[in-house]
N, C-alpha and C positions, 0 to 999 in steps of 0.2 A: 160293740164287743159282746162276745157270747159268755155267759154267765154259767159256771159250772154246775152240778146240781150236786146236790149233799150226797157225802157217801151213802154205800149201803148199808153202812152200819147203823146209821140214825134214823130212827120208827118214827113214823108219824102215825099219829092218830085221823084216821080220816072218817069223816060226818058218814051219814048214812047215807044213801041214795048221790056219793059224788059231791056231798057240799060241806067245803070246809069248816072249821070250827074256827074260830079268833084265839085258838092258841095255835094250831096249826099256823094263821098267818103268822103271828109274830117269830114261829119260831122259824119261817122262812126267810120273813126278814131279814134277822140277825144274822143267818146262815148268808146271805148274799151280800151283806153289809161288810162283810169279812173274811170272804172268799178274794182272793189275788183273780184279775183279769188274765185271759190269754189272745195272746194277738192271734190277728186271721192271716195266716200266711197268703202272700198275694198271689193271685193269679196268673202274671207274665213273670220273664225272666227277669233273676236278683244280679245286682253289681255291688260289688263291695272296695272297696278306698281305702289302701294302706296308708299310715302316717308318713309322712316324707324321714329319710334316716337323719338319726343326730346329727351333728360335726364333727368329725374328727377334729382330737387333741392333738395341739403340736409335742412329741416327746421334748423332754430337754436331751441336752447331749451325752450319752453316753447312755442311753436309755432310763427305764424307771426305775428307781432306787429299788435293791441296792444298783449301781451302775455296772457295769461291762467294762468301760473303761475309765477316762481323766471325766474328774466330775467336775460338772459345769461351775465356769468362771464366777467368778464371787466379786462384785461390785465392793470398792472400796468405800467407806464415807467418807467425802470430802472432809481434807484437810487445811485450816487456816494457813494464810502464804504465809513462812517466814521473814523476817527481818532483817535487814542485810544491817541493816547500824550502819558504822559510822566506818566501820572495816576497811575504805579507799580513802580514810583521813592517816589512818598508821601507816599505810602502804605508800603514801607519797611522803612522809615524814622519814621512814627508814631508806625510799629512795632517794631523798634530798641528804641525806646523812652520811647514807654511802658514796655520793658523789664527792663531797665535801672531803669525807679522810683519803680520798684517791685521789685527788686533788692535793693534799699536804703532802700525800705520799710521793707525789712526781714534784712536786715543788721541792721536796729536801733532798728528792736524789736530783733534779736538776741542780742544784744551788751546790752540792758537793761536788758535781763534775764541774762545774764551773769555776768551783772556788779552786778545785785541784788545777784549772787548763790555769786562772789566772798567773797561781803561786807557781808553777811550772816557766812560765812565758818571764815574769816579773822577776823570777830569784835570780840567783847567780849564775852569771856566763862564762864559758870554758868552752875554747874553740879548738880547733887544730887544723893548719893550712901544708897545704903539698900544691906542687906546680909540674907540668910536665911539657916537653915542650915537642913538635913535629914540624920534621921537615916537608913541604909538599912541594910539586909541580903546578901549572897552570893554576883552573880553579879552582881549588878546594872546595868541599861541599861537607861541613858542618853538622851536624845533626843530635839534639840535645836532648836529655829525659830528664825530667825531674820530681821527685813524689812533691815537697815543702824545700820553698829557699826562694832567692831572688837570681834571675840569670841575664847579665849583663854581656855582648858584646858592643866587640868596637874594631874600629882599624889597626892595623899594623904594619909590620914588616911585610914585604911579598916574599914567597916561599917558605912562610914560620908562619904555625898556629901553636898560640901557647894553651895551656888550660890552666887556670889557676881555681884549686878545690878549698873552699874555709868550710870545715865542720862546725856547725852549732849544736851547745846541750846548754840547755837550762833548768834549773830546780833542782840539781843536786847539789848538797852539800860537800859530800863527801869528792876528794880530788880521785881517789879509787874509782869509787862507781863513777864517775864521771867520762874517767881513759875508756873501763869498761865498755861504757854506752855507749864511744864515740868508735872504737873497734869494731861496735858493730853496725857501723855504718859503709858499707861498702860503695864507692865510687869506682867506674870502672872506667877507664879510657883508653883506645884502642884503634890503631889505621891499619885501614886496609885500601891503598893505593892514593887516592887523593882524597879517601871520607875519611874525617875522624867521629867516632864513636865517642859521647862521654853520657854515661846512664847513672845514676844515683836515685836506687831504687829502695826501701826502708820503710817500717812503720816511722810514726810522726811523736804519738804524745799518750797522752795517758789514754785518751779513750780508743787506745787500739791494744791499751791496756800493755805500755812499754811505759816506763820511769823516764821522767825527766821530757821536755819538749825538744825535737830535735830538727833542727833541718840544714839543706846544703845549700852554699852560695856558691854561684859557679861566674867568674868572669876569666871569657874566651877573647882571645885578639887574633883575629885572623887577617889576612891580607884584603885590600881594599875592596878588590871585586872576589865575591865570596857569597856562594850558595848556603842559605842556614834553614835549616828546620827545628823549630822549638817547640817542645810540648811539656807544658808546666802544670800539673793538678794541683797546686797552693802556689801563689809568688806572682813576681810583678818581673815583666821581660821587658829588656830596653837594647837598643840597639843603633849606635850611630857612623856616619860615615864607611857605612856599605854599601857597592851595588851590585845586585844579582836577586835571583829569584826568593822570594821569602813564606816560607810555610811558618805560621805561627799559630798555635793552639791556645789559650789561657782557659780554662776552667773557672778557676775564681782568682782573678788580678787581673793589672792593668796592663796593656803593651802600649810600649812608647817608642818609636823607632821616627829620627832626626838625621835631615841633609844626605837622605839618602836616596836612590835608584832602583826603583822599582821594575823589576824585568818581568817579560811576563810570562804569566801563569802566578805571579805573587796570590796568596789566601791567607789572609788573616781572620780570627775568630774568636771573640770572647765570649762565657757562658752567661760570667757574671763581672765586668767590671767594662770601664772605658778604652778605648782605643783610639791614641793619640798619632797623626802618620804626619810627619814633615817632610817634602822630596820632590821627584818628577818621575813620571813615566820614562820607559827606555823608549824606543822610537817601535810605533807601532804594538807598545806591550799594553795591557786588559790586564786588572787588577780585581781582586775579589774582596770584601770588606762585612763581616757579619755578626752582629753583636746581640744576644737574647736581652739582656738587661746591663746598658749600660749609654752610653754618649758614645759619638761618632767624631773626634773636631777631624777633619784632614783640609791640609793645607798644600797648595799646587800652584805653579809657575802659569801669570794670564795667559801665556798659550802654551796649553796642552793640547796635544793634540788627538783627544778623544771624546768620547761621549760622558757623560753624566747619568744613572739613571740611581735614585735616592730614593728609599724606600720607608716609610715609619710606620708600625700597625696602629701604635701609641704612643703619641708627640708630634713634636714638630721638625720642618726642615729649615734653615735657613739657609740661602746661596748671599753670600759676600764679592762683587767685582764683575758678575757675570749677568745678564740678562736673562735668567733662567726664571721663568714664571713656578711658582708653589703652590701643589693642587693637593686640597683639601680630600681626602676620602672618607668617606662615612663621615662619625662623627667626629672622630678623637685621633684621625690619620692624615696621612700629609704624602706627595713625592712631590719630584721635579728630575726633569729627563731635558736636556738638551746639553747640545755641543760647547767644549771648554774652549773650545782654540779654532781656527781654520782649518779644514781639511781633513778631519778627527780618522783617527785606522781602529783606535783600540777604546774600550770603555773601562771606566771604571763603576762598578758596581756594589752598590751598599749598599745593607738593608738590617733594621733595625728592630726589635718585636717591641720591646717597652724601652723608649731612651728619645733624646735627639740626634740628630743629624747638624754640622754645622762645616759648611764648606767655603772656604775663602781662598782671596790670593795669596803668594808669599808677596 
């Protein structure tokens, strides 16, 4: 390093003949001792080194306060979880409660509509009966309707069907409303050529919201051979010492038809109750037999001359007199199919959803 030399403003005293004096040195000393150094600039070409640049900040959103725009989202402090209690112990307590009085609710309106059908069916009876009578030709062909009642034929005279009408009312006191109720029970019967018509169509009882229980008893005697068709929604149909075709319907009752002649095309059918059939086939007639919930018994002459084919989805079958083997289906089902007699033309066919089957001789 090159050492600057004193301004020119500071005198020195210099010796005589070029030789310093010892204040001379000291005061150069001092003078050098506190003189700042200068660098020697260097000879070859300088390079100089920028600092590499800061980092950019990430802004937050909406730029630097104040914002531009929606100012950044604001973290919530967590919140301790709430308690739910016992809150689904009241909840099954008010649903058990409400079950409960909807239950007493349908139980006292049940028990009043019942008590009203009982004291209706049970109290006092007041009838009123009419008879009409028709003339026919060949075979007369029958034909019955009835809403509530029991419909009974049977044999007769050949060329006379009689109808005989009994009106029932029950649960009124009063003899008034009683005619009243029974007036308005219309039966209707009517021929046209060899069919007689008799329909007796009406509400029934209180829960069709009519006073008093009502229904029609119809017993028809028609000529021995004689087409009938019966369809009864409440009652029990019987019918004996007929032969000709038999259409018969029951919804809820029993048919019972005895020593009779089945022609064919005969169907008979219950919804809900038993079907009882005593008789034979006409020669070569097919017979139909179908009961949803109920018993089957039919009873048949050892030789018939047709086939068997018995049907149960649930129960059993029994054959009585016949060598007809009984085949298990699944687990709770039953048939048996074979021939009743020699040389069989026509079948009869039965089949049963929930019931038995029970086929013998006469």
């Amino acid at each position: 390093m090159e050492r600057l030399k004193p301004p020119g403003d500071v005198l020195t005293q210099e010796a005589p003949n070029g030789v310093k004096t010892a204040e001379d040195r000291r005061a150069e000393a001092a003078w050098e001792s506190s003189a700042p150094e200068r660098p020697i600039a260097p000879s070859g070409p300088t390079y100089t080194t920028e600092p590499p640049p800061a980092p950019s900040r990430a802004l937050p959103p909406g730029g630097m306060p104040p914002y531009g725009s929606a100012p950044p989202p604001r973290s919530l402090p967590p919140q301790a979880p709430r308690r739910r209690g016992n809150a689904w112990v009241w909840w099954l307590i008010g649903g058990v409660l409400s079950v409960f009085v909807l239950l007493g609710l349908l139980a006292a309106l049940l028990g009043s509509l019942i008590g009203a059908w009982v004291g209706s069916v049970s109290g006092p009876r007041y009838t009123v009966e009419s008879t009409r009578n028709f003339v026919v030709t060949g075979t007369p062909h029958v034909v019955v309707r009835d809403t509530a009642g029991n419909i009974t034929l049977r044999s007769g005279d050949a060329g006379q069907v009689t109808v005989h009408v009994t009106k029932v009312v029950r649960g009124l006191v009063n003899e008034a409303a009683q005619r009243h109720t029974l007036d308005e029970v219309a039966v209707a019967t009517t021929q046209s050529g060899t069919t007689i018509n008799v329909t007796a169509d009406f509400t029934t009882n209180v829960f069709d919201g009519t006073p008093g229980h009502r229904t029609v008893d119809l017993l028809i005697t028609v000529p021995a051979g004689a087409n009938v068709a019966v369809t009864a929604a409440a009652g029990n149909i019987g019918a004996t010492h007929i032969a000709g075709v038999y259409t018969v319907d029951a919804a809820a009752g029993n048919i019972s038809i005895r020593d009779a002649t089945f022609a064919d095309g005969s169907r008979l059918s219950a919804a809900a109750g038993n079907v009882t059939l005593e008789g034979a086939l006409a020669s070569g007639a097919s017979m139909d037999v179908s009961v949803s919930a109920g018993n089957v018994d039919l009873r048949l002459p050892a030789q018939t001359h047709a086939n068997l084919d018995a049907r149960v989805s649930v129960g059993n079958v029994t054959i009585h007199g016949w060598s007809l083997p009984v085949t298990r289906t699944g687990m709770v089902g039953a048939s048996a199919t074979g021939p009743l007699g020699s040389e069989p033309h026509g079948t009869v066919h039965v089949s049963v959803a929930t019931g038995n089957i029970d086929v013998r001789q006469r």
